[in-house]
N, C-alpha and C positions, 0 to 999 in steps of 0.2 A: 546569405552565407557565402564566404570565400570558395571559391572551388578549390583550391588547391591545399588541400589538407592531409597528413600524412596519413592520420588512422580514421575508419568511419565510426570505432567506437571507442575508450578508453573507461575501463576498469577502475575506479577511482576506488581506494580502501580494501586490496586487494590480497592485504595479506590477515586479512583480522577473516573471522569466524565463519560469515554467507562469503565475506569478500574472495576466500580461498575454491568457494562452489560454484561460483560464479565466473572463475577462470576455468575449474573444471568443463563448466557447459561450455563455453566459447572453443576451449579446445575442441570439445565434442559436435559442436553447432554453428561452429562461424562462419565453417566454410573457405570462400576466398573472399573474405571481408578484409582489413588490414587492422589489426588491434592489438592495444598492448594495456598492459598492467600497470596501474601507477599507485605509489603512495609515498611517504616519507623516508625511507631507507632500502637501498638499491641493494645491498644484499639477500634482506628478507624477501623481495620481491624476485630477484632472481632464484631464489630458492623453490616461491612458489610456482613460478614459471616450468621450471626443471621439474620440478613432481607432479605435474600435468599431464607429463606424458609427448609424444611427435606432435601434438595437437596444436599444442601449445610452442614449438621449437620458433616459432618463427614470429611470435606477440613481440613486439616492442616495451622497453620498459622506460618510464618515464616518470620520476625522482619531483615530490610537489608538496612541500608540509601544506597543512591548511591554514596555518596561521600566513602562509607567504605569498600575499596578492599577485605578487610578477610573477611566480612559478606555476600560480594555478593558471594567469590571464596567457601566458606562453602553453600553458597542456589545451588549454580550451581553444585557445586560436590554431591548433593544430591537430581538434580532432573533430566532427561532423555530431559525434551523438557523447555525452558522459554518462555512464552508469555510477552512483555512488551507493557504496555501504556502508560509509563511513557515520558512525555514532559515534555519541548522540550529536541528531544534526546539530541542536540549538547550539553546540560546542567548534562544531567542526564544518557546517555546511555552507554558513555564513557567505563567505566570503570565496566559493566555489563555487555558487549559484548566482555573485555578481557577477562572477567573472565568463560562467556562461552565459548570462544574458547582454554582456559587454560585447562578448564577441558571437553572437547568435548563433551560438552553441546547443543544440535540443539537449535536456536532460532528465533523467530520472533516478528517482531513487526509492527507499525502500522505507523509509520514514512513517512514524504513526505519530508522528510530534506536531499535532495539529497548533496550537500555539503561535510554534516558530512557522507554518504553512502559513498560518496568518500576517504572519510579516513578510512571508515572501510575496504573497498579493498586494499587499500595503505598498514594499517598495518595486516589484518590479512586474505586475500584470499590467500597465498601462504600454510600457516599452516594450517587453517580449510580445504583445498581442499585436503592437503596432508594425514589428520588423516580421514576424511569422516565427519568434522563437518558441520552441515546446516548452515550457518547466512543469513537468509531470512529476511530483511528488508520492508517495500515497502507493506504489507501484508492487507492494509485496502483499502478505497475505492481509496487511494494512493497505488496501482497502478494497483489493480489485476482485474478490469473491459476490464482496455487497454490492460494490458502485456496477459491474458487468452484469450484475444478475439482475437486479433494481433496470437497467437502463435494459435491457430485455427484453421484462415483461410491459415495461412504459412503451418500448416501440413496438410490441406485439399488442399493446392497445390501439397505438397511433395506426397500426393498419386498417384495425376493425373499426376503425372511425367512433373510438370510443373513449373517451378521458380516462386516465388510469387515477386513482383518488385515493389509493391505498398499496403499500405495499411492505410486507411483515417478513423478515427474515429469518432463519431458524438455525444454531448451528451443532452441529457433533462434531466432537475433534478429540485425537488421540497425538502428543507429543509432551516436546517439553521446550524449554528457554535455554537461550543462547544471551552469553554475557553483557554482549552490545545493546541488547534488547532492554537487558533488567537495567543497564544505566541509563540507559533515554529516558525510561520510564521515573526511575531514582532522582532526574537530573531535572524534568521538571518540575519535580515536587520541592527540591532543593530552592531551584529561581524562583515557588512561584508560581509559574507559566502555569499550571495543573487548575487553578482555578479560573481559567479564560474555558478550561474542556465544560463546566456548566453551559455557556451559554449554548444553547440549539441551534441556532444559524454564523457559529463562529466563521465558517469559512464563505458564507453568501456573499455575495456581491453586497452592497450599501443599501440599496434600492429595492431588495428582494431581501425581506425580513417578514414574516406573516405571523401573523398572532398565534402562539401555540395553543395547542389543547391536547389533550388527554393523548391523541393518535402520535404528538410528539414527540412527549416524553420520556424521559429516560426511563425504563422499566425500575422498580427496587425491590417488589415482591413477585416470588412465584404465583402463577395461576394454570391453569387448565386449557388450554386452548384447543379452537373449536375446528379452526382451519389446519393444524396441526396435529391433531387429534392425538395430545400429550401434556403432560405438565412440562413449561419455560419459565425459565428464572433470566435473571441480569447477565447478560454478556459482558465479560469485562473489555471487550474491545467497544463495546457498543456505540460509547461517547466519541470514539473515533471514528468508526465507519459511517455512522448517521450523519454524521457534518460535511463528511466527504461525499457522500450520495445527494446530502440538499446540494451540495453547489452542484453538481452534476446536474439534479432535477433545474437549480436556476439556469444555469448555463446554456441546457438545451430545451429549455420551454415544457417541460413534462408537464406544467398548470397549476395552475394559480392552488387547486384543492390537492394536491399530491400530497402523500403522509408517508411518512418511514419510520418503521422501527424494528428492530433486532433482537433476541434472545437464542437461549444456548439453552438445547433441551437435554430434558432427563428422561423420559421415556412415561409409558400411558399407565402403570400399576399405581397401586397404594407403595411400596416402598418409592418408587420414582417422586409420589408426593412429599414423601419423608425428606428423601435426598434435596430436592429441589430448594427446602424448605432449610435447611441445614449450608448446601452449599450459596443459599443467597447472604444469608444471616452472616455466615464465615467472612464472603465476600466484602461488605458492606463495615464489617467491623475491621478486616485487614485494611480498608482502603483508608478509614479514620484512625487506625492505628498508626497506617504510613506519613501520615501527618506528621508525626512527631520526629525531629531530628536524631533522636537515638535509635530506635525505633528503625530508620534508615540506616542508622550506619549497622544497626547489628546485621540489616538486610546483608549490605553490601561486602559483610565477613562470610556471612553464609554462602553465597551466590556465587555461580561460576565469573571469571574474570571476565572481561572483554578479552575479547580472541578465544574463548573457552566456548563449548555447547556439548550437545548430548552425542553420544557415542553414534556410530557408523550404523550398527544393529537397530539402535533405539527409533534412529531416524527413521533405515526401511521400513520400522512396525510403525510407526506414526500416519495418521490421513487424515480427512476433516470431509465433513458434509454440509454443505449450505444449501440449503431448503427455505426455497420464496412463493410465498404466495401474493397474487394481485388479482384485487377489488377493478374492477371497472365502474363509470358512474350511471349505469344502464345495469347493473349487477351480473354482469360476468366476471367468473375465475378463474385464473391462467395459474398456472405452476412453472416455475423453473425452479432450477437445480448448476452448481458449481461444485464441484466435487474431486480429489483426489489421493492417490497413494502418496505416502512419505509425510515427514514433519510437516506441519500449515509452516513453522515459522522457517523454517531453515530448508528443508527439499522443497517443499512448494513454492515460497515465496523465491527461491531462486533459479525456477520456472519462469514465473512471471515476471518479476523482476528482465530478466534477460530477455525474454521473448519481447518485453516493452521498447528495449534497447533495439530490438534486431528488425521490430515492425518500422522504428524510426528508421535505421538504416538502410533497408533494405522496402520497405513499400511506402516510404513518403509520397508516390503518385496516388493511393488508395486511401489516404488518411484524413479524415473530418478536415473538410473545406472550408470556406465562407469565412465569416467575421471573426469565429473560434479557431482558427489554423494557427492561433499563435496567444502566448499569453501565461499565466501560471494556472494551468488546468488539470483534469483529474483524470484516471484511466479511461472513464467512459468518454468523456469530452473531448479529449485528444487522440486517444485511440478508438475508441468504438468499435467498430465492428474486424476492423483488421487485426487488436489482441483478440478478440472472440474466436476467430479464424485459427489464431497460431495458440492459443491455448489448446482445442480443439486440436490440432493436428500433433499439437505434444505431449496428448495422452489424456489430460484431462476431461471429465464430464461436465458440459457446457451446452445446457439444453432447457427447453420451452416447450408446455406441452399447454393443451388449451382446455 
């Protein structure tokens, strides 16, 4: 990396829905970092700078459509770390993430568009791993609850000198959607891209594919769970998180027998079975309903805009609870837990998200070493234990019990 770079972070997508919370924090959290706000229209962006607050008075703004290769390859070569919030990637991140990895730029974002993650390993993990660039994807509440809490209890095995062969996920969550979200999601159903989320090792390395079974699979019916001790149904992020936690497991050797999977519980009564049963069924038929291109557009009449999400109020009352349990192959069980106050998609994720940013900037000496210091990798792989740390000190519950 060049040393001499004007800002150690820049804001990329900064005026749309997270992108505006995300200036919020840095005003609040940066410190004496040097950072500014970037996206396609210098107005808007001064606008949101100014409604920041003193915090914010002194962020640089920097003017970079994403269709414009020379304006992102000039914001990249001139800043140390890119934060992007900019959706849907598959539309817009393209040619931001060459441009960081052109100028060995670290970046992250906030993305659940495993698909297009897909193509960013295809084109650019063999150069970023080689130079020591970061391209950390996956960074909001996509996926850093499962891949941190998953990589946990795996190295809370690795102490006890015991294989970890299992590890099951569980979540509660109180929020709602934000417009950028419901188009990524829309967008690739539109390309397509939606049907690459089957495969179970979409994001593995080539060489690390293991024959699935049952411990795999994507959940489609509720059942009663024993480790849990509640009825779980289908998480609809599941296909997302699970992909992202195998490369994490290939990337850092968790073993050859490691299993992951995810659900979203309703709680231990007989109505909790009702519901359970009700909201998979719903699930399952919206998701084949989405298939159909009318079907989408009526979504995309309904749905908040892009740059739109839930009110100020709604957010504060929003949290999420991720609850993990792991198997050892000696039969011990370990609990962790990822946990917090505020929206999962919008206050939390733009927690994390930023803290991801700030761990790069600021403790790149503490950061996963060796042959993985570079390349297109995941929260746990790239960051590890130094977002554990800065999650942890920014309120969230981030813990392992045995």
């Amino acid at each position: 990396m060049k040393k001499a770079r004007t800002y150690d972070v820049v804001l990329y997508g900064a005026t749309g829905f997270v992108g505006r919370q995300t200036v919020a924090y840095f005003a609040a959290h940066a410190g004496s970092l040097r950072w500014a706000l970037a996206g396609r229209n210098y107005d808007k962006l001064a606008a949101v700078r100014a409604g920041a607050g003193p915090g914010a008075a002194d962020a640089g703004i920097v003017v970079a459509d994403a269709s414009d290769g020379q304006a992102l390859a000039a914001m990249a070569g001139d800043a140390r770390v890119v934060l992007s919030t900019a959706g849907p990637f598959a539309l817009y991140g393209g040619l931001l993430v060459a441009a960081c990895v052109a100028q060995r730029t670290h970046y992250v974002d906030i993305t659940g568009e495993t698909p297009w993650v897909r193509g960013l390993i295809d084109r650019h993990h063999e150069q970023a791993m080689a130079e020591g660039t970061r391209i950390i994807p996956c960074c909001g509440f996509d996926s850093v609850p499962s891949d941190i809490g998953a990589w946990m209890l795996a190295r809370h095995f690795q102490a006890l000198g015991e294989a970890c062969v299992e590890v099951k996920a569980c979540f509660s969550l109180r929020g709602g959607f934000n417009g950028g979200t419901l188009a990524s999601a829309l967008n690739m159903l539109d390309s397509g891209q939606s049907r690459a989320l089957a495969d179970l090792w979409l994001l593995n390395p080539a060489q690390v594919r293991p024959r699935a079974g049952p411990l795999d699979e994507d959940p489609v019916a509720p059942h009663r769970d024993a480790d849990f001790k509640a009825w779980v149904g289908p998480f609809f992020m599941g296909p997302v998180n699970t992909r992202v936690v195998r490369r994490s497991a290939a990337l850092l050797g968790y073993g050859p027998d490691f299993h992951y999977q995810e659900y979203l519980r309703f709680g231990s009564g007989a109505l909790a079975a009702v519901t359970a049963a009700g909201v998979s069924a719903g699930m399952n038929a919206s998701q084949a309903a989405l298939r159909l291109a009318p079907v989408r557009a009526l979504a995309r009449r309904l749905a908040p805009a892009p740059g739109q999400g839930p009110s100020e109020a709604s957010m504060d009352r929003g949290s999420f609870r991720c609850e993990l349990v792991g198997h050892g192959a000696g039969g011990t069980v370990a609990r962790a837990k990822v946990a917090a106050s505020g929206d999962p998609g919008n206050r939390a994720t733009t927690v994390m998200v930023c803290e991801a940013a700030l761990a790069l900037a600021k403790d790149a000496g503490l950061l996963p070493e060796g042959q993985r210091a570079g390349g297109v990798l995941t929260p746990a792989s790239g960051l590890g234990v130094v977002l554990e740390k800065r999650l942890r000190a920014a309120g969230m519950t981030v813990t392992v019990q045995a």
